[in-house]
C-alpha positions as CSV (number, residue, x, y, z in Angstrom):
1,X,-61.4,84.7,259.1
2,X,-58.2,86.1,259.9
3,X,-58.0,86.9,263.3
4,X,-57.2,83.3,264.4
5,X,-53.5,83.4,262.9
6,X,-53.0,86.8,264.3
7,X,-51.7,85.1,267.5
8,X,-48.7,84.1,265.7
9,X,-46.2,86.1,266.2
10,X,-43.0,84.6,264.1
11,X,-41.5,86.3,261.0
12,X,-41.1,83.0,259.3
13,X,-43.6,80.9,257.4
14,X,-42.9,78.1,259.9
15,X,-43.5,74.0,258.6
16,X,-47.4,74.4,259.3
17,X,-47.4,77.3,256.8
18,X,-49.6,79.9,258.8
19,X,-51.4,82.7,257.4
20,X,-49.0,82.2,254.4
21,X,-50.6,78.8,253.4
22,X,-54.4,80.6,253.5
23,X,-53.0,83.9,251.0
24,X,-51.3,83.7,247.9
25,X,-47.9,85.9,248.1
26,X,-45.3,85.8,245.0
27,X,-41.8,84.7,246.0
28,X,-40.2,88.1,246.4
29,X,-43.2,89.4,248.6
30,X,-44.7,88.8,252.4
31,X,-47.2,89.6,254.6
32,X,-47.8,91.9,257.2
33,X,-51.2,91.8,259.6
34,X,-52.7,92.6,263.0
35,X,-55.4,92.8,265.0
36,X,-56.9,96.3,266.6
37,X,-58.7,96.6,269.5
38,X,-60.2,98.7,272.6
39,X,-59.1,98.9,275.6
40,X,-61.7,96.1,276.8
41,X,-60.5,94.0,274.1
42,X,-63.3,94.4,271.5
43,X,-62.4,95.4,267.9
44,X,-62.0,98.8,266.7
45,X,-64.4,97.5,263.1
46,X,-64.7,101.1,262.0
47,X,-60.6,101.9,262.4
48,X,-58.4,102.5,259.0
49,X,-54.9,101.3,258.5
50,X,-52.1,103.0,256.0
51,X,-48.9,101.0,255.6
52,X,-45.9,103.3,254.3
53,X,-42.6,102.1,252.5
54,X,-39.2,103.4,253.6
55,X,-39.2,106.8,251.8
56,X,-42.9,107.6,253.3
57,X,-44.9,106.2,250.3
58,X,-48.2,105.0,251.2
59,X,-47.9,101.2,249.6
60,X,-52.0,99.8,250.5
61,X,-54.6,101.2,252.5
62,X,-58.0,100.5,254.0
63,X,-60.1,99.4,256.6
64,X,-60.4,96.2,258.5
65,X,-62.7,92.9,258.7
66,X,-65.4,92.6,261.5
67,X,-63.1,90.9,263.7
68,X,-61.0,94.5,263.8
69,X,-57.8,92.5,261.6
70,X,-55.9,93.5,258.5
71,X,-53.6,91.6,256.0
72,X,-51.8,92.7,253.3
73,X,-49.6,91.0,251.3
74,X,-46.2,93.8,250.2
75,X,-43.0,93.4,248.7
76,X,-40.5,92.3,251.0
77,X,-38.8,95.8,252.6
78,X,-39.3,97.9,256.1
79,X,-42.8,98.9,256.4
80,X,-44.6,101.6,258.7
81,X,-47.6,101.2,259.7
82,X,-50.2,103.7,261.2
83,X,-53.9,102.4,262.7
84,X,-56.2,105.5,263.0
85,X,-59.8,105.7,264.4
86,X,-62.2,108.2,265.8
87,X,-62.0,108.6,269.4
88,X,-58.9,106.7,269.6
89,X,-55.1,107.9,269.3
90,X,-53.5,107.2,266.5
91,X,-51.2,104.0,266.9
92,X,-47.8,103.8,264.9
93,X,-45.5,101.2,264.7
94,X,-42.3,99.7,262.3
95,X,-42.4,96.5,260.7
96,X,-39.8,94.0,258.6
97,X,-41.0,92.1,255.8
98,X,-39.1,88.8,254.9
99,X,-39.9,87.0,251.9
100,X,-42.0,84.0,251.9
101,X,-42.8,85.4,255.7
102,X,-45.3,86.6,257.7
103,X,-44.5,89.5,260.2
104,X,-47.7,89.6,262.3
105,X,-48.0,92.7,264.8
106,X,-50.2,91.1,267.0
107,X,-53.2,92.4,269.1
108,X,-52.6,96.1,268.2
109,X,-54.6,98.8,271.5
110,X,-56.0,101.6,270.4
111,X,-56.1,103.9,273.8
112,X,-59.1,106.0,274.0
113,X,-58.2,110.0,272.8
114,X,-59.1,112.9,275.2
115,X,-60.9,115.2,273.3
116,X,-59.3,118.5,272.5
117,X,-60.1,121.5,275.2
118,X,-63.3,123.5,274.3
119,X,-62.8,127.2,273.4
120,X,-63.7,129.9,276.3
121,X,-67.1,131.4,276.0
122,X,-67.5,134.4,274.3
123,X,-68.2,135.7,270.8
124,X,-65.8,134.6,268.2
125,X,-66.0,135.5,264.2
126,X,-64.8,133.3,261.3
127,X,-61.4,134.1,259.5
128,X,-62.3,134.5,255.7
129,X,-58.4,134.2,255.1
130,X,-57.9,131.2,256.7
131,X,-61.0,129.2,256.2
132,X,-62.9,128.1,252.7
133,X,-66.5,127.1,252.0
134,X,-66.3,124.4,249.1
135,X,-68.6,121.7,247.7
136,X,-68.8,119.0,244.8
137,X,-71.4,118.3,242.5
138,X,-71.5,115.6,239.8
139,X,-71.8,117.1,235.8
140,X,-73.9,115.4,233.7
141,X,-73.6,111.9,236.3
142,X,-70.1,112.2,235.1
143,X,-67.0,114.3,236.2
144,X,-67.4,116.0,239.5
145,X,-67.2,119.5,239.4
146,X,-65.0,121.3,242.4
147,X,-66.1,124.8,243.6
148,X,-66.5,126.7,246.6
149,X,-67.2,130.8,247.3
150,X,-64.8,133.6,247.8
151,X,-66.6,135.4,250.0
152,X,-68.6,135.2,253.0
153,X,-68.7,136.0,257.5
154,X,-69.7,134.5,260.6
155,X,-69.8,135.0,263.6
156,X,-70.1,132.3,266.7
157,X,-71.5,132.8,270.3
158,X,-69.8,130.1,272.7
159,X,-71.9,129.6,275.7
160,X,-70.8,128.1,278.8
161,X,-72.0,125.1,278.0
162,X,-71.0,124.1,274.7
163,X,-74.6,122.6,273.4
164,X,-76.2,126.1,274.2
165,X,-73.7,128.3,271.6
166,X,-74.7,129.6,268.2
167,X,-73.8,130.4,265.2
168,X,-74.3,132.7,261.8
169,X,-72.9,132.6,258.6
170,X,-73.5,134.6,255.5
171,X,-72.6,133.7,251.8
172,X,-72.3,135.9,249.1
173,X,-74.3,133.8,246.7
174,X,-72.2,135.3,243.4
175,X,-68.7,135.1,244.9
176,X,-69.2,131.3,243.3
177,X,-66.0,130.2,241.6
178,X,-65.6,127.1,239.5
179,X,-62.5,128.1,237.8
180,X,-65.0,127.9,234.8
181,X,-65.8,131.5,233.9
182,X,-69.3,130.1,231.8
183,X,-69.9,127.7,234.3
184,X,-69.9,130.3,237.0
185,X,-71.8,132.7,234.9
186,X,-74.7,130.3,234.5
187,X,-74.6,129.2,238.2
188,X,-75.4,132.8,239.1
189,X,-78.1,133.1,236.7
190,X,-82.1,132.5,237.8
191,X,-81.4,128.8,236.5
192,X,-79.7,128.7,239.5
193,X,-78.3,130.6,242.8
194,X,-80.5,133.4,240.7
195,X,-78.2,135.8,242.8
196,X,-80.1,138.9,241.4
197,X,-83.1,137.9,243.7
198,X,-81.5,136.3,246.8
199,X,-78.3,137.5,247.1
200,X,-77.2,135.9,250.0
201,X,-77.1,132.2,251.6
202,X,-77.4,132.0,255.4
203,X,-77.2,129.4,258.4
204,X,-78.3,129.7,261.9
205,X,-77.8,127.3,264.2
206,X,-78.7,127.2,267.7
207,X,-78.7,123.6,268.7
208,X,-74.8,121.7,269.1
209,X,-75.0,117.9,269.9
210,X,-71.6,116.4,271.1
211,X,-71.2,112.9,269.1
212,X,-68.6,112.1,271.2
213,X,-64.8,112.5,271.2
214,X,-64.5,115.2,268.8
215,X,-67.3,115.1,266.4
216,X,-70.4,117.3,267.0
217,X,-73.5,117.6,265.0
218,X,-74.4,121.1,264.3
219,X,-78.0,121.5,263.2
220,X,-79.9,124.2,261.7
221,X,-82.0,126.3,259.2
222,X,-80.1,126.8,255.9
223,X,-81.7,129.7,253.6
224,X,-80.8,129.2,250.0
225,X,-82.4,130.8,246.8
226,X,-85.5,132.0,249.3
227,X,-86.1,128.3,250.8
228,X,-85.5,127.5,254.2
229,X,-84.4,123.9,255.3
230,X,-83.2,122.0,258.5
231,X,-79.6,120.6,258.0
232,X,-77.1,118.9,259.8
233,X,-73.3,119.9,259.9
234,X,-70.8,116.9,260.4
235,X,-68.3,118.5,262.1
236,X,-64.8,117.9,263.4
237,X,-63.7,119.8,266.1
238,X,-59.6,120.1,266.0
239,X,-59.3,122.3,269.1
240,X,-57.7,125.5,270.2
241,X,-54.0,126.7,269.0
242,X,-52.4,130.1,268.5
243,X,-51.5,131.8,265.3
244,X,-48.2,133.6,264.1
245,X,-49.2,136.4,266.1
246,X,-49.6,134.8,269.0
247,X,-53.4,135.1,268.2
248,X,-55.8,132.5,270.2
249,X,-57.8,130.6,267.5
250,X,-60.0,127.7,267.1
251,X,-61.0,125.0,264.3
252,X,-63.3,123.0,262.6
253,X,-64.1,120.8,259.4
254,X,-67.7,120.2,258.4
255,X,-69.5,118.5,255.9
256,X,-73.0,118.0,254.8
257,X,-75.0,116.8,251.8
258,X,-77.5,119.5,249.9
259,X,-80.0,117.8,247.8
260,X,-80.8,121.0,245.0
261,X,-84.8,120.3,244.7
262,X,-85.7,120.8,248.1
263,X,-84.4,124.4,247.3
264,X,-86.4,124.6,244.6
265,X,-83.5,124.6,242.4
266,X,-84.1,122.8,239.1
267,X,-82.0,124.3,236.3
268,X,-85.6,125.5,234.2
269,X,-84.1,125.7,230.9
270,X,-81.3,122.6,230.8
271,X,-83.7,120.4,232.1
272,X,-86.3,121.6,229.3
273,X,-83.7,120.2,227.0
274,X,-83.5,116.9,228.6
275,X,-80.0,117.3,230.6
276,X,-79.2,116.5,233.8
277,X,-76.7,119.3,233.8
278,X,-76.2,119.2,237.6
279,X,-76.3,115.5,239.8
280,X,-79.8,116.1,242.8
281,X,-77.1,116.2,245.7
282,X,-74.1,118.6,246.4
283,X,-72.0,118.0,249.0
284,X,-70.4,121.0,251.0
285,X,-66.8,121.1,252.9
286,X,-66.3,123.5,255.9
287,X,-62.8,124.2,256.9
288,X,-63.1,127.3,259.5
289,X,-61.1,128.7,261.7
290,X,-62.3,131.6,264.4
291,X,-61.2,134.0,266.2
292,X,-62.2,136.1,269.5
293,X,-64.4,139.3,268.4
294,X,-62.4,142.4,268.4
Protein backbone atom coordinates (compact mmCIF):
# COMPACT_ATOMS: atom_id res chain seq x y z
CA UNK A 1 0.00 0.00 0.00
CA UNK A 2 3.08 1.91 0.01
CA UNK A 3 4.41 2.01 -3.24
CA UNK A 4 2.20 5.01 -4.27
CA UNK A 5 4.13 7.60 -1.99
CA UNK A 6 7.36 6.15 -3.04
CA UNK A 7 7.31 8.69 -6.03
CA UNK A 8 7.88 11.37 -3.65
CA UNK A 9 11.01 12.31 -3.49
CA UNK A 10 11.23 15.36 -0.78
CA UNK A 11 12.91 15.11 2.68
CA UNK A 12 10.18 17.22 4.24
CA UNK A 13 6.76 16.19 5.39
CA UNK A 14 5.36 18.74 2.96
CA UNK A 15 1.43 20.55 3.86
CA UNK A 16 -0.35 17.29 2.32
CA UNK A 17 1.53 15.24 4.87
CA UNK A 18 2.76 12.21 2.62
CA UNK A 19 3.77 8.91 3.71
CA UNK A 20 4.16 10.72 7.13
CA UNK A 21 0.31 11.27 7.59
CA UNK A 22 -0.37 7.21 6.75
CA UNK A 23 2.66 5.96 9.73
CA UNK A 24 2.93 7.08 13.09
CA UNK A 25 6.62 8.45 13.73
CA UNK A 26 7.48 10.13 17.32
CA UNK A 27 8.81 13.69 17.05
CA UNK A 28 12.50 13.01 17.31
CA UNK A 29 12.21 10.19 14.53
CA UNK A 30 11.60 9.92 10.45
CA UNK A 31 11.14 7.78 7.83
CA UNK A 32 13.17 6.35 5.28
CA UNK A 33 11.53 4.03 2.18
CA UNK A 34 11.96 2.84 -1.39
CA UNK A 35 10.95 0.85 -3.91
CA UNK A 36 13.22 -2.15 -5.62
CA UNK A 37 12.89 -3.36 -8.82
CA UNK A 38 14.33 -5.35 -11.99
CA UNK A 39 15.58 -4.17 -14.71
CA UNK A 40 12.12 -4.40 -16.57
CA UNK A 41 10.63 -2.61 -13.85
CA UNK A 42 8.94 -5.44 -11.94
CA UNK A 43 9.56 -5.76 -8.13
CA UNK A 44 12.34 -7.73 -6.70
CA UNK A 45 9.24 -9.35 -3.77
CA UNK A 46 11.82 -11.83 -2.51
CA UNK A 47 14.81 -8.99 -1.98
CA UNK A 48 15.98 -8.15 1.78
CA UNK A 49 16.94 -4.67 3.03
CA UNK A 50 19.44 -3.86 6.14
CA UNK A 51 19.59 -0.19 7.19
CA UNK A 52 22.89 0.63 9.22
CA UNK A 53 23.45 3.74 11.65
CA UNK A 54 26.62 5.82 11.34
CA UNK A 55 29.03 3.48 13.38
CA UNK A 56 27.83 0.35 11.09
CA UNK A 57 25.09 -0.87 13.47
CA UNK A 58 22.41 -2.63 11.88
CA UNK A 59 19.23 -0.38 13.19
CA UNK A 60 15.95 -2.64 11.35
CA UNK A 61 15.91 -5.27 8.90
CA UNK A 62 13.65 -7.32 6.71
CA UNK A 63 12.06 -7.94 3.59
CA UNK A 64 9.68 -6.09 1.51
CA UNK A 65 5.78 -5.91 0.60
CA UNK A 66 4.43 -7.47 -2.70
CA UNK A 67 4.85 -4.31 -4.49
CA UNK A 68 8.93 -4.77 -3.86
CA UNK A 69 8.70 -1.36 -1.20
CA UNK A 70 10.08 -0.90 2.30
CA UNK A 71 9.37 1.71 5.17
CA UNK A 72 10.80 2.15 8.31
CA UNK A 73 10.32 4.53 10.63
CA UNK A 74 14.35 5.43 12.56
CA UNK A 75 15.59 7.99 14.68
CA UNK A 76 16.54 10.98 12.93
CA UNK A 77 20.55 10.48 11.95
CA UNK A 78 22.56 9.32 8.62
CA UNK A 79 21.50 5.99 7.60
CA UNK A 80 22.99 3.29 5.14
CA UNK A 81 21.20 1.30 3.46
CA UNK A 82 21.99 -2.07 1.58
CA UNK A 83 19.07 -3.98 -0.77
CA UNK A 84 20.32 -7.60 -1.37
CA UNK A 85 18.73 -10.37 -3.54
CA UNK A 86 19.56 -13.53 -5.28
CA UNK A 87 20.63 -13.09 -8.72
CA UNK A 88 21.01 -9.47 -8.38
CA UNK A 89 24.02 -7.20 -7.18
CA UNK A 90 23.81 -5.94 -4.14
CA UNK A 91 22.67 -2.18 -4.13
CA UNK A 92 24.10 0.35 -1.49
CA UNK A 93 23.24 3.69 -0.92
CA UNK A 94 23.44 6.85 1.98
CA UNK A 95 20.53 8.42 3.36
CA UNK A 96 19.67 11.60 5.81
CA UNK A 97 16.93 11.39 8.22
CA UNK A 98 15.18 14.74 9.30
CA UNK A 99 12.71 14.70 11.94
CA UNK A 100 9.13 14.84 11.28
CA UNK A 101 10.49 13.96 7.44
CA UNK A 102 10.33 11.48 5.03
CA UNK A 103 13.66 10.77 2.94
CA UNK A 104 12.27 8.43 0.26
CA UNK A 105 15.00 6.74 -2.14
CA UNK A 106 12.83 6.28 -4.87
CA UNK A 107 12.57 3.42 -7.42
CA UNK A 108 15.78 1.59 -6.25
CA UNK A 109 17.38 -1.08 -9.75
CA UNK A 110 18.63 -4.03 -8.83
CA UNK A 111 21.05 -4.99 -11.97
CA UNK A 112 21.02 -8.59 -12.68
CA UNK A 113 24.58 -10.42 -11.14
CA UNK A 114 26.78 -12.52 -13.51
CA UNK A 115 27.31 -15.62 -11.85
CA UNK A 116 30.71 -16.39 -10.58
CA UNK A 117 33.10 -18.38 -13.14
CA UNK A 118 32.85 -22.20 -12.91
CA UNK A 119 35.84 -24.17 -11.67
CA UNK A 120 38.09 -26.08 -14.59
CA UNK A 121 37.26 -29.70 -14.89
CA UNK A 122 39.17 -31.98 -13.17
CA UNK A 123 39.20 -33.87 -9.84
CA UNK A 124 39.20 -31.70 -6.84
CA UNK A 125 39.10 -32.97 -2.92
CA UNK A 126 37.49 -31.04 0.04
CA UNK A 127 39.76 -29.10 2.54
CA UNK A 128 38.89 -30.64 6.07
CA UNK A 129 40.75 -27.47 7.48
CA UNK A 130 38.98 -25.01 5.87
CA UNK A 131 35.41 -26.39 5.58
CA UNK A 132 32.89 -27.73 8.55
CA UNK A 133 29.89 -30.12 8.33
CA UNK A 134 27.36 -28.76 11.04
CA UNK A 135 23.63 -29.22 11.68
CA UNK A 136 20.81 -28.15 14.33
CA UNK A 137 18.32 -30.18 15.98
CA UNK A 138 15.64 -29.07 18.40
CA UNK A 139 15.98 -30.69 22.34
CA UNK A 140 13.06 -31.70 23.79
CA UNK A 141 10.84 -28.98 21.15
CA UNK A 142 12.85 -26.60 23.09
CA UNK A 143 16.49 -25.17 22.85
CA UNK A 144 18.22 -25.99 19.67
CA UNK A 145 21.09 -27.98 20.00
CA UNK A 146 24.40 -26.91 17.68
CA UNK A 147 26.81 -29.64 16.44
CA UNK A 148 28.64 -30.60 13.54
CA UNK A 149 31.66 -33.58 12.98
CA UNK A 150 35.31 -33.20 13.20
CA UNK A 151 36.19 -35.36 10.79
CA UNK A 152 35.39 -36.45 7.36
CA UNK A 153 36.81 -36.31 3.05
CA UNK A 154 35.58 -35.79 -0.29
CA UNK A 155 36.48 -35.73 -3.26
CA UNK A 156 34.62 -33.91 -6.46
CA UNK A 157 34.88 -34.79 -10.27
CA UNK A 158 34.11 -31.54 -12.39
CA UNK A 159 33.05 -32.43 -15.79
CA UNK A 160 33.10 -30.24 -18.67
CA UNK A 161 29.81 -29.58 -18.36
CA UNK A 162 28.96 -28.62 -14.96
CA UNK A 163 25.46 -30.77 -14.60
CA UNK A 164 27.55 -34.06 -15.49
CA UNK A 165 30.26 -33.70 -12.32
CA UNK A 166 30.12 -35.78 -9.07
CA UNK A 167 30.73 -35.93 -5.91
CA UNK A 168 31.74 -38.26 -2.58
CA UNK A 169 31.87 -37.51 0.82
CA UNK A 170 32.57 -39.59 3.87
CA UNK A 171 31.76 -38.84 7.56
CA UNK A 172 33.21 -40.36 10.43
CA UNK A 173 29.94 -41.06 12.18
CA UNK A 174 31.75 -40.77 15.91
CA UNK A 175 33.82 -37.53 15.20
CA UNK A 176 30.22 -35.96 16.41
CA UNK A 177 30.83 -33.04 18.79
CA UNK A 178 28.15 -31.17 20.71
CA UNK A 179 30.45 -29.52 23.12
CA UNK A 180 28.37 -31.87 25.42
CA UNK A 181 30.60 -34.75 26.34
CA UNK A 182 27.18 -36.98 27.57
CA UNK A 183 25.31 -35.72 24.87
CA UNK A 184 27.93 -36.87 22.33
CA UNK A 185 28.37 -40.12 24.08
CA UNK A 186 24.68 -40.99 23.74
CA UNK A 187 24.53 -39.77 20.05
CA UNK A 188 27.17 -42.42 19.30
CA UNK A 189 25.44 -45.05 21.02
CA UNK A 190 22.85 -47.76 19.05
CA UNK A 191 20.02 -45.13 20.23
CA UNK A 192 21.52 -43.33 17.66
CA UNK A 193 24.34 -42.85 14.92
CA UNK A 194 25.05 -46.55 16.62
CA UNK A 195 28.60 -45.85 15.18
CA UNK A 196 29.83 -49.41 16.36
CA UNK A 197 27.70 -50.86 13.33
CA UNK A 198 27.89 -48.18 10.65
CA UNK A 199 30.72 -46.32 11.16
CA UNK A 200 30.53 -44.05 8.44
CA UNK A 201 27.95 -41.56 6.65
CA UNK A 202 28.23 -41.13 2.90
CA UNK A 203 26.86 -39.06 -0.08
CA UNK A 204 27.10 -39.57 -3.72
CA UNK A 205 25.81 -37.40 -6.06
CA UNK A 206 25.87 -37.54 -9.67
CA UNK A 207 23.14 -35.36 -10.79
CA UNK A 208 23.86 -31.01 -10.44
CA UNK A 209 20.82 -28.82 -11.52
CA UNK A 210 21.80 -25.06 -12.01
CA UNK A 211 18.85 -22.96 -10.25
CA UNK A 212 20.07 -20.09 -11.76
CA UNK A 213 22.53 -17.38 -10.90
CA UNK A 214 24.49 -19.03 -8.33
CA UNK A 215 22.35 -21.60 -6.62
CA UNK A 216 22.44 -25.26 -7.68
CA UNK A 217 20.62 -28.13 -6.39
CA UNK A 218 22.81 -31.08 -5.78
CA UNK A 219 20.87 -34.25 -5.40
CA UNK A 220 21.72 -37.63 -4.21
CA UNK A 221 21.79 -40.88 -2.19
CA UNK A 222 22.66 -40.19 1.55
CA UNK A 223 23.68 -43.49 3.62
CA UNK A 224 23.14 -42.97 7.22
CA UNK A 225 22.94 -45.72 10.12
CA UNK A 226 22.59 -48.47 7.03
CA UNK A 227 19.60 -46.53 5.20
CA UNK A 228 19.84 -45.08 2.02
CA UNK A 229 17.77 -41.88 0.99
CA UNK A 230 17.54 -39.41 -1.99
CA UNK A 231 18.33 -35.83 -0.79
CA UNK A 232 18.70 -32.49 -2.13
CA UNK A 233 21.67 -30.07 -1.25
CA UNK A 234 20.77 -26.30 -1.42
CA UNK A 235 23.78 -25.05 -2.46
CA UNK A 236 25.49 -21.63 -2.97
CA UNK A 237 28.19 -21.52 -5.22
CA UNK A 238 30.73 -18.47 -4.17
CA UNK A 239 33.20 -19.06 -7.04
CA UNK A 240 36.85 -19.60 -7.58
CA UNK A 241 39.73 -17.54 -5.48
CA UNK A 242 43.27 -18.31 -4.39
CA UNK A 243 44.53 -19.07 -1.07
CA UNK A 244 47.68 -17.66 1.03
CA UNK A 245 49.68 -19.85 -1.04
CA UNK A 246 48.67 -18.81 -4.05
CA UNK A 247 46.67 -22.10 -4.10
CA UNK A 248 43.59 -22.18 -6.72
CA UNK A 249 40.41 -22.98 -4.61
CA UNK A 250 36.77 -23.13 -4.92
CA UNK A 251 33.52 -22.73 -2.60
CA UNK A 252 30.31 -23.61 -1.52
CA UNK A 253 27.54 -23.46 1.27
CA UNK A 254 24.85 -26.06 1.45
CA UNK A 255 22.00 -26.81 3.36
CA UNK A 256 19.40 -29.48 3.66
CA UNK A 257 16.76 -30.72 6.02
CA UNK A 258 17.16 -34.62 7.48
CA UNK A 259 14.01 -35.91 8.88
CA UNK A 260 15.64 -38.83 11.61
CA UNK A 261 12.73 -41.65 11.03
CA UNK A 262 13.28 -42.14 7.54
CA UNK A 263 16.77 -43.37 8.77
CA UNK A 264 15.31 -45.46 10.97
CA UNK A 265 16.51 -43.48 13.76
CA UNK A 266 14.18 -43.40 16.78
CA UNK A 267 16.09 -42.98 20.00
CA UNK A 268 14.59 -46.88 21.31
CA UNK A 269 15.06 -46.31 24.88
CA UNK A 270 14.11 -42.25 25.42
CA UNK A 271 11.19 -42.62 23.51
CA UNK A 272 10.22 -45.84 25.72
CA UNK A 273 10.10 -43.26 28.47
CA UNK A 274 7.89 -40.97 26.72
CA UNK A 275 10.56 -38.07 25.62
CA UNK A 276 10.94 -36.49 22.58
CA UNK A 277 14.58 -36.16 23.35
CA UNK A 278 15.51 -35.22 19.75
CA UNK A 279 12.81 -32.76 17.33
CA UNK A 280 11.89 -35.49 13.70
CA UNK A 281 14.01 -32.97 11.46
CA UNK A 282 17.76 -31.90 11.58
CA UNK A 283 18.95 -29.49 9.49
CA UNK A 284 22.63 -29.68 8.06
CA UNK A 285 25.10 -26.65 7.03
CA UNK A 286 27.79 -27.23 4.37
CA UNK A 287 30.57 -24.74 4.24
CA UNK A 288 33.32 -26.40 1.80
CA UNK A 289 36.01 -25.40 0.20
CA UNK A 290 38.08 -27.62 -2.55
CA UNK A 291 40.98 -27.91 -3.88
CA UNK A 292 42.69 -29.53 -7.19
CA UNK A 293 43.80 -33.30 -6.43
CA UNK A 294 47.47 -33.50 -5.85
Amino acid sequence: MFGRWLGNRTNQAGGSGGLLSAVPVPPSAGVLSCRVLDPVNEPVRHAEFAVSDAMGRKVVTGGLDPFGSFVATVPAGDYRLAVTAEGYTPYRANATVGESAHASLGDVMLQVAQPPALPDSGDWEIDPMHSSVAFTARHIGLARIHGRFNSFAGAIRIADRMENSAMHVVIDAASIDTAVKMRDDHLRSGDFLDVERFPTMEFYSDRFVHKGGSRWAVTGGLTLHGVTRTVTLDTEYLGVGQGLEGETRVACRASTELHRDDFTITWQTMLARGIAAVGPSITIDLDIQVLPKG
